[in-house]
C-alpha positions, 0 to 999 in steps of 0.5 A: 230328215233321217229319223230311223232307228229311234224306237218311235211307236208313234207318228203324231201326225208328224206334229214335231215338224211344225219348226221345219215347214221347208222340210222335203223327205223324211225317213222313219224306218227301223222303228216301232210304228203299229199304226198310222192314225187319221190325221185329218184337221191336223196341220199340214206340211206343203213341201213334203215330198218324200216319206218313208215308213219302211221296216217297221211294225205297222198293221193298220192304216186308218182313213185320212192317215196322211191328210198332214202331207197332201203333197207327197210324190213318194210314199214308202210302206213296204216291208211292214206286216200291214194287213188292213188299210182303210178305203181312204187312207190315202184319200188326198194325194192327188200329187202321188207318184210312186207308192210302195205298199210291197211285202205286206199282208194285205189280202184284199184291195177295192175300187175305191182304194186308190181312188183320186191317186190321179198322178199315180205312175207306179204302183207296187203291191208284190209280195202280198197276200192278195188273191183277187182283182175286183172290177174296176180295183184301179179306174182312176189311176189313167197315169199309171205305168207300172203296176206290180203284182207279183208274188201273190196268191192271184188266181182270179181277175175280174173282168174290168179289173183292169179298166181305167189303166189308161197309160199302162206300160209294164205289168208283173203279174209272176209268182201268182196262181193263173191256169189261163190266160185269154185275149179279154183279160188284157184287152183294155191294155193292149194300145199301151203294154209293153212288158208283161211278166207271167212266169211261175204261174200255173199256165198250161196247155194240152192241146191245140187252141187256135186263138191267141190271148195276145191277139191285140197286143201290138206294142208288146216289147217283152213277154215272161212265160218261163217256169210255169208249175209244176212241170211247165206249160207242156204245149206251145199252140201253133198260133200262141204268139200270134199279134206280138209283131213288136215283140223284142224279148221272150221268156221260155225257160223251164217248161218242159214244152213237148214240141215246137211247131213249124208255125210257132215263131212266125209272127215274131219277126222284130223278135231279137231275144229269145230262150227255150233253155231247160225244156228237156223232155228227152231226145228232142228235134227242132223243125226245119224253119221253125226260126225262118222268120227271126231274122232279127234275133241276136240272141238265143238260148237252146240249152238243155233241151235234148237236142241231138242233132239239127236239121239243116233248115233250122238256122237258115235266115238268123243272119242277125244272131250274135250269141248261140247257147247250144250247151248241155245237149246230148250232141256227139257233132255238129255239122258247120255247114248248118251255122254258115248263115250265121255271119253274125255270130260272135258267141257259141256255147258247146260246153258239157255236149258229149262231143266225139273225137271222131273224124266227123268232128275234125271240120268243127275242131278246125273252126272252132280254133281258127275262127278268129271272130267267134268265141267260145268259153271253155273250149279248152276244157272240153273233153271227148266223150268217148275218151275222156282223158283227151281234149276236143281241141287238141285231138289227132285229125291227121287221119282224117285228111288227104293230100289229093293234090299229091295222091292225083300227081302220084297217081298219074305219074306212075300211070304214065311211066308203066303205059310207057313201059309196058308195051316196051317190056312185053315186046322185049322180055315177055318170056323171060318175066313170064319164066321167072314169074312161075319160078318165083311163085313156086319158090315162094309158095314153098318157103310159105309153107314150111312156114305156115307148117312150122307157125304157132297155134293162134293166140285169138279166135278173132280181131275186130276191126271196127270203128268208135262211133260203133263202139256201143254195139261192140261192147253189149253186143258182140263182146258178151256173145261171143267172149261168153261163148268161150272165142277170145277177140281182139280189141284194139284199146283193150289188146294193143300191145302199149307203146308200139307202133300202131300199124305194127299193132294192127299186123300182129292183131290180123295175123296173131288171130284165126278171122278178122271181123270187121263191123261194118257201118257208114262210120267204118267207110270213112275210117282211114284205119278201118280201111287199113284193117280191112285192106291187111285182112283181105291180103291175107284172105287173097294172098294165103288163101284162107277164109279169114275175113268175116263182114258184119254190116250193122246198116244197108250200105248203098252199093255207090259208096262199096265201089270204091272199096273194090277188096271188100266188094270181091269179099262180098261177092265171094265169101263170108258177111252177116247183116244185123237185124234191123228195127224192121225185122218181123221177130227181132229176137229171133232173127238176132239168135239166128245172128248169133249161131251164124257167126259162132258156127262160122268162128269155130269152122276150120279150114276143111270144113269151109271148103266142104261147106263151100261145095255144099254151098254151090249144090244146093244152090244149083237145086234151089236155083228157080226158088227165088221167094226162097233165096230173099228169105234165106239172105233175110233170115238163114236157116238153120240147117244151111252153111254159116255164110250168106251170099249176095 
């Protein structure tokens, strides 16, 4: 029976159901109760089952208000402004199995409140106004699985407030005021609890602790810790989840944790669910193993937590993970070699990570358009960070590979013909080449002097070659320097000439400018044009005899890897290359304004007084030959009174 909507403002002890004892629910919500009167003597209704006072009025229940239904199973009191209920009210519904007291006003409940309520499985009480949980508040309720307490002001339990709860499974315990929890608080519970929800408390760690508040509870499947005030749980101790060998699910999201230790996940090995998403508190780096016993985990959310790179020990044994959250992290790549453990993978979600299109990027473009199992949502609106107006999926790798099989083949062929023809040719025509070599040299040297000697003065003072991973550096650092110093440089998205090849562009750029300086980094070596920048640069160095090559290397590069760059090592040998300072460097500011004059001095010097400097160069060595302290410092720091180059 559906009474609501009636504007009724009293129950009489439901006295108007005499005519309907087989009645089995009843409804009233959406009326004007205020109060549910003591019923006890009344007649009573046997084969009611189900009442419900949702939506109304009330604020007072009085002792013995439902002695009329003493067979109720379900008891619907929630959405009311109920502020006060006597310790019997319920007194006699020994039947009750779901009772709904949420989204009132109460402040406090009792020991015997909920007494004899012994077939009890599911009580709710959230959204209330309580603030303490007395001792023994639900002794008798040995049936109850599900007790909800979320939404309160709870900041306090006492210390057998949960005792009698027997056969507890699932307990809410969000949105309240708790700053700790401890292994006592739940002892009771710890044989039968599987859910526990604690997020949007107060929870919050400083420091290492070394006990776990979760040390016994070995049936636990899901664990909530995720937005704790104001600013998150802050440290994760390294034995924390210690005990929760069961656990399945787990809670992490905005809690701005400053660090995870390697330790911190170990005991969760059946662990299959887990999120550390909106945890950012700047650059953050994940240590190695720090999942090496999630072997279990399907699903894990890594969002926005200021992670730049991995190490390659992170994924290493998430053989089962299906689905990996990675976007909105400040990652400009990602190595794929890292995910190849990850054979399960059907889900990776990059979106909003500033990837580069650089080369160093081109393996995980190719993967993430082949692979045919994994998904990944929005690939196709995923822009460059460093150009915005190109995609990531469709930018030009074609740079970025090599036919080894045809550059091996070419490579040996033309070897074998000029072993086979040398030996001929210079038993034939030795002199003959040898004559017309000389001949040809001074014809030619002539013909590139008129030219030199009629060519024009040089549109800029320089062209730097450089590769975008350096872009950075280039923009507020160089440019500033130098073009505020009155040089004109040539770049090459501000300068090259639109629509006209790019290998032409580099030419005229080489050859329209007096130096070419090229930044050298660990990006630069993989750069095929960067390589053909240098490689135009250097004949021109070789081939008109003119120092126009200037080297700047923002980082120690190994020796190995210059071997096969043989121009830039005789550059090296021979003339002119700077080194940026490092964060090593005793007086930064110093040694960069010493940069600075160095290669300012060696931009404005002509050609004559590059072989001046050149032989003082060479004098002063052979004087300070001996000085061997002397000569590290000077390749370290230059003076100021020596010539703008530095040797190796």
């Amino acid at each position: 029976m559906d009474l609501s909507r009636n504007e009724l403002k009293s129950t009489d002890c439901l006295a108007f159901l005499q005519n309907h004892s087989q009645l089995k629910s009843l409804k009233m919500e959406h009326n004007r109760l205020t109060r549910l009167n003591n019923c006890k003597g009344a007649r009573i209704h046997y084969n009611l089952k189900n009442l419900s006072y949702r939506y109304n009025r009330i604020r007072q229940i009085s002792g013995n208000a439902f002695g009329t239904t003493l067979k109720l199973e379900t008891l619907e009191l929630n959405i009311n402004t109920i502020a006060y209920m006597d310790r019997k009210a319920l007194s006699g519904l020994k039947h009750l199995v779901t009772l709904r007291l949420d989204n009132n006003i109460l402040t406090d409940i009792f020991n015997d409140s909920f007494e004899n309520l012994t077939s009890l499985k599911t009580l709710n009480l959230r959204n209330n106004h309580i603030s303490v949980i007395f001792n023994y508040t639900f002794h008798s309720l040995h049936n109850l699985t599900t007790l909800d307490l979320g939404g309160n002001k709870i900041a306090q339990f006492k210390p057998h407030a949960f005792d009698g709860l027997s056969s507890l499974a699932n307990l809410y315990l969000d949105r309240n005021r708790l700053k700790m929890i401890d292994s006592g608080l739940f002892g009771n519970l710890s044989s039968t609890l599987q859910v526990l929800d604690l997020q949007a408390n107060y929870i919050v760690y400083f420091t290492e602790h070394s006990f776990s508040p979760f040390l016994h509870m070995s049936k636990l499947r899901d664990l909530k810790l995720d937005g704790q005030e104001p600013s998150g749980i802050n440290y994760l101790p390294g034995a924390f989840f210690n005990g929760l060998t069961a656990l399945k699910s787990l809670y992490l999201t905005n809690n701005h944790i400053v660090g995870f230790g390697a330790e911190t996940f170990d005991d969760l090995k059946n662990l299959e669910f887990l999120t550390l998403d909106n945890s950012c508190v700047g650059v953050a780096q994940l240590q190695p193993g720090i999942f090496k016993n999630l072997r279990k985990l399907k699903t894990l959310y890594l969002e926005n937590m200021g992670i730049k790179s991995f190490s390659k020990d992170v994924f290493g044994n998430l053989t089962e993970l299906k689905t990996l959250h990675l976007n909105r992290n400040p990652m400009m790549s990602l190595d794929i070699g890292l995910l190849d453990n990850l054979t399960n993978l059907t889900y990776m979600d990059i979106r909003s990570c500033p990837l580069s299109c650089g080369c160093h990027n081109s393996d995980l473009q190719n993967w993430t358009i082949a692979n045919n199992r994994l998904q990944f949502p929005h690939l196709f609106n995923i822009t460059c960070q460093d150009n915005p107006s190109f995609y990531f999926h469709n930018f030009d790798t074609k740079v970025c590979y090599l036919d080894i099989a045809l550059y091996l083949f070419s490579s040996t062929f033309a070897l074998t013909i000029l072993l086979t023809l040398i030996p001929l040719l210079y038993a034939k025509l030795y002199w003959k080449f040898k004559y017309g070599y000389y001949v040809f040299r001074s014809w030619f040297g002539e013909q590139w002097r008129r030219l030199r000697d009629q060519e024009e003065k040089y549109k800029y003072d320089a062209f730097v070659s450089y590769n975008s991973a350096d872009e950075d550096w280039v923009m507020e650092e160089l440019l500033p320097n130098l073009e505020g110093a009155s040089f004109r440089l040539c770049l090459h998205h501000r300068d090259f000439e639109p629509g006209r090849d790019i290998v032409d562009n580099i030419v005229a750029a080489v050859y329209g400018s007096r130096k070419t300086i090229c930044v050298v980094s660990q990006s630069f070596l993989r750069s095929e044009w960067c390589s053909l920048e240098i490689q135009l640069a250097s004949y021109r160095l070789f081939q008109e005899m003119l120092d126009v090559l200037l080297l700047v290397f923002l980082e120690p590069i190994p020796e190995r890897q210059l071997s096969t760059y043989h121009r830039m090592r005789k550059v090296m040998l021979k003339k002119t290359y700077l080194q940026w300072p490092g964060s090593n460097c005793s007086d930064p500011s110093s040694a960069k304004e010493l940069f600075w004059n160095k290669l300012k001095r060696a931009l404005r010097t002509t050609q004559e007084e590059q072989k001046m400097e050149g032989n003082d160069q060479r004098k002063h060595e052979n004087v300070d030959k001996g000085n061997k302290d002397r000569e590290y410092f000077v390749n370290q720091y230059p003076t100021e009174d020596e010539p703008y180059y530095l040797m190796p």
